[in-house]
N, CA, C and O of each residue as an XYZ file, in Angstrom:
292
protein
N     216.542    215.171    137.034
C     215.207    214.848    136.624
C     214.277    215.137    137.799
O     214.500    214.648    138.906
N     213.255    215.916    137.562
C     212.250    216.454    138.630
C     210.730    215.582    138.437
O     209.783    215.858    139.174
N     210.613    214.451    137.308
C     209.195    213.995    137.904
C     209.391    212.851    136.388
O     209.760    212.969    135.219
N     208.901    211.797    137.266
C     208.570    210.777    135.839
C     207.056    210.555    136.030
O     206.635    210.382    137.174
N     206.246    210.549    135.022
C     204.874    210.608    134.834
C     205.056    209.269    134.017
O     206.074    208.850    133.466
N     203.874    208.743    134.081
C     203.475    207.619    133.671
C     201.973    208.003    132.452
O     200.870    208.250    132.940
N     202.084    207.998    131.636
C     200.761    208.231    130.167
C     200.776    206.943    129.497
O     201.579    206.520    128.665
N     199.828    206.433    129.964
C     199.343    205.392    129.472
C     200.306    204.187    129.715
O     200.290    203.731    130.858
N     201.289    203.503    128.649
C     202.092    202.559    128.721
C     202.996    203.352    128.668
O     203.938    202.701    129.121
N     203.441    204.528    128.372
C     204.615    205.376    128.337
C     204.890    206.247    129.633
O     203.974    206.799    130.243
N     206.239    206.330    130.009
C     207.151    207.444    130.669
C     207.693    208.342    130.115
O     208.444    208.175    129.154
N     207.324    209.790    130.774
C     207.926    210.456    130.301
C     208.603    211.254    131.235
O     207.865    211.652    132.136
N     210.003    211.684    131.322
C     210.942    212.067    131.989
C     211.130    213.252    132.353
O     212.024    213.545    131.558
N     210.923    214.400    133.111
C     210.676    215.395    133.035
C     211.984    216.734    134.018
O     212.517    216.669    135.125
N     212.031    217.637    133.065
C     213.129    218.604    134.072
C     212.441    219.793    133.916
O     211.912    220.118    132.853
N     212.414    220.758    135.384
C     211.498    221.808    135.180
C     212.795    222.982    135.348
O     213.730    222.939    136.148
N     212.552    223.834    134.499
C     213.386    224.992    134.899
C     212.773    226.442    134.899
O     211.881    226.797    134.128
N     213.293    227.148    135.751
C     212.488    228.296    135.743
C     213.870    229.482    135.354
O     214.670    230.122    136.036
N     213.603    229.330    133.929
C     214.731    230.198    133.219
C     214.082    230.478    131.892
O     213.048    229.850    131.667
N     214.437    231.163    131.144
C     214.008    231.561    129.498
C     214.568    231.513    128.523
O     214.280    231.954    127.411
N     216.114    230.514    129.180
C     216.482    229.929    127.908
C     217.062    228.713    128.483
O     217.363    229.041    129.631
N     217.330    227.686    128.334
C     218.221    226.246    128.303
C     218.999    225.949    127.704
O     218.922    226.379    126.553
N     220.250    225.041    128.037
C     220.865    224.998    127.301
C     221.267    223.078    127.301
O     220.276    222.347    127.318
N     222.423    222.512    127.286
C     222.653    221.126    127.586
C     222.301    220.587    128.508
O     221.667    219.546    128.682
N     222.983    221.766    129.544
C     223.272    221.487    131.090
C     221.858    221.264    131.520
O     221.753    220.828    132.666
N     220.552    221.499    130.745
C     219.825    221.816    131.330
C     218.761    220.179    130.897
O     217.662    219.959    131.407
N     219.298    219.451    130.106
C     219.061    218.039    130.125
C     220.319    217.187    129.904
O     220.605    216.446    128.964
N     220.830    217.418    130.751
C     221.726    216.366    131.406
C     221.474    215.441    131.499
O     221.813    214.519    130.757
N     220.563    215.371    132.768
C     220.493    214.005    132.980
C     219.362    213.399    132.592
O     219.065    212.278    133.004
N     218.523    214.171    131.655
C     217.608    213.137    131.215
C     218.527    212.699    129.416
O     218.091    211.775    128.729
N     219.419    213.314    129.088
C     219.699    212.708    128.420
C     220.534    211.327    128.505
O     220.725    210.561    127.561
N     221.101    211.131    130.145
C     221.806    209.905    130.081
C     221.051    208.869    130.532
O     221.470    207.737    130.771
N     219.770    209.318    130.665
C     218.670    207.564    131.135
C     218.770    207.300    129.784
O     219.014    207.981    128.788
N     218.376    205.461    130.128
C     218.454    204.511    128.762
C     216.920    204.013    129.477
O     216.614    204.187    130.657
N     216.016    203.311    128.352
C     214.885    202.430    128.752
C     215.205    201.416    129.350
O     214.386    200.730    129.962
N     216.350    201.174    129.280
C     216.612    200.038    130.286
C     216.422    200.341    131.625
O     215.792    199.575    132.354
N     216.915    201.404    132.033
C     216.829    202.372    133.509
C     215.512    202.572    134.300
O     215.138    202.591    135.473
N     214.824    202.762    132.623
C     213.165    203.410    132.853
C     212.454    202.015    132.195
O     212.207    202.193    131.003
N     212.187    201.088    132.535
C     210.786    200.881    131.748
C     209.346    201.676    131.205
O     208.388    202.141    131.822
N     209.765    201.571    129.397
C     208.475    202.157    129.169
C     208.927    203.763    128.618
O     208.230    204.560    127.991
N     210.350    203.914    129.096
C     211.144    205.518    129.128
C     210.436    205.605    127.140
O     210.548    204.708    126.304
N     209.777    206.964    126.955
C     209.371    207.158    125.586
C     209.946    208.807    125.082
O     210.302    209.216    123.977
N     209.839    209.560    126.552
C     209.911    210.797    126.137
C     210.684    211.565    127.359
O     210.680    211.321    128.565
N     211.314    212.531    126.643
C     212.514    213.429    127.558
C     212.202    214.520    127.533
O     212.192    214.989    126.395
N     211.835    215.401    128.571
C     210.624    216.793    128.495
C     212.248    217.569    129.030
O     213.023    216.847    129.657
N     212.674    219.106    128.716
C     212.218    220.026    129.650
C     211.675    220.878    129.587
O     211.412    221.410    128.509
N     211.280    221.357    130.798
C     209.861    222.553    130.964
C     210.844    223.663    130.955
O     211.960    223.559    131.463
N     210.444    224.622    130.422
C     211.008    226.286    130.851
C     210.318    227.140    130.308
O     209.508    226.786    129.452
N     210.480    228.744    130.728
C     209.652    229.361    130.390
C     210.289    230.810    129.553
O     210.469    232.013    129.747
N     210.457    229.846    128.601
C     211.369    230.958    127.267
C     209.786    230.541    126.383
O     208.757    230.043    126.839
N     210.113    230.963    125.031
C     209.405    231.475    124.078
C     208.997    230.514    123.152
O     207.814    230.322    122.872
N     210.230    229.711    122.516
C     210.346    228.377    121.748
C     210.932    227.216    121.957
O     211.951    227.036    122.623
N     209.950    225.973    121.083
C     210.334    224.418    121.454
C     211.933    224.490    121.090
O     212.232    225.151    120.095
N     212.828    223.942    121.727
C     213.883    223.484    120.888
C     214.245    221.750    121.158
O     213.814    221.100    122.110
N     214.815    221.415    120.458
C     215.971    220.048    120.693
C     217.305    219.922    121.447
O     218.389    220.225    120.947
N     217.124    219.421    122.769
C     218.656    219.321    123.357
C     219.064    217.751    123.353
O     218.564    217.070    124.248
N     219.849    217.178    122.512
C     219.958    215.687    122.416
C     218.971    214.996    122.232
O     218.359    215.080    121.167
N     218.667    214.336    123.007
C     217.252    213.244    122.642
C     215.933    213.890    123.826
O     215.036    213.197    124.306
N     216.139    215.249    124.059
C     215.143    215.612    124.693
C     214.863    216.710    124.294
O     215.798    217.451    123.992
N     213.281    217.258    124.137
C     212.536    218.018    123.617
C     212.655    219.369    125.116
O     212.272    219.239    126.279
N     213.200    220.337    124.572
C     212.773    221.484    125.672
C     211.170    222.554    124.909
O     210.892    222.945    123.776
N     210.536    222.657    126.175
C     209.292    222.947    125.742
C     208.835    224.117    126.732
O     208.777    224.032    127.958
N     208.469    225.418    125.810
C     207.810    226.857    126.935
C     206.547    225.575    128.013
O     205.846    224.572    127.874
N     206.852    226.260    128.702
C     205.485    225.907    129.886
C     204.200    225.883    129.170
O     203.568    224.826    129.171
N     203.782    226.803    128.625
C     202.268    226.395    127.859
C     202.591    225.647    126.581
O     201.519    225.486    125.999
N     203.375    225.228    126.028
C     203.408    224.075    124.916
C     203.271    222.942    125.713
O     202.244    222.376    125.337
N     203.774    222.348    126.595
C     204.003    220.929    127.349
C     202.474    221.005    127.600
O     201.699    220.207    127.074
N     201.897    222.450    128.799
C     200.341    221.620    129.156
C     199.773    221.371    128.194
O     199.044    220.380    128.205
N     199.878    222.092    127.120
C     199.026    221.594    125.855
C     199.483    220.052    125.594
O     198.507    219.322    125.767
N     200.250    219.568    125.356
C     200.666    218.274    125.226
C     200.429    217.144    126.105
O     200.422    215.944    125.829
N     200.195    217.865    127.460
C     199.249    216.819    128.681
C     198.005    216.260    128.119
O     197.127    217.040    127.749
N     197.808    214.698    127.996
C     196.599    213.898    127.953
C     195.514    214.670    129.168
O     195.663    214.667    130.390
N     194.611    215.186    128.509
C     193.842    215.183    129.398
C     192.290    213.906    129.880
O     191.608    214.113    130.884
């Protein structure tokens, strides 16, 4: 895990990769935090810079310009 951000009352957990595709390995370990670990833990990011959103376990992998779009500004 490379950065926990804090949005509002929520955490969100974040892994950055600089690859164009992901795979498990590539949320590992944000898939084994529990909210117990994290207070507030809501959301499991990773960043990479492939083409499309996918689902790796309970974490959302997301191209680099989908996530900033998804930043509260």
């Amino acid at each position: 895990m490379d950065f926990l951000v804090q949005i509002g009352r929520e955490v969100w957990a974040i892994e950055v990769k600089a690859a164009r595709q992901v795979d498990s390995r590539a949320a590992k370990a944000l898939n084994t935090l529990t909210a117990r670990e994290i207070r507030g833990l809501k959301r499991r990011v990773v960043v990479f810079l492939g083409p499309r959103r996918q689902r790796i376990g309970d974490a959302d992998a997301l191209p680099l310009r989908e996530f900033l779009k998804e930043l509260p500004r």
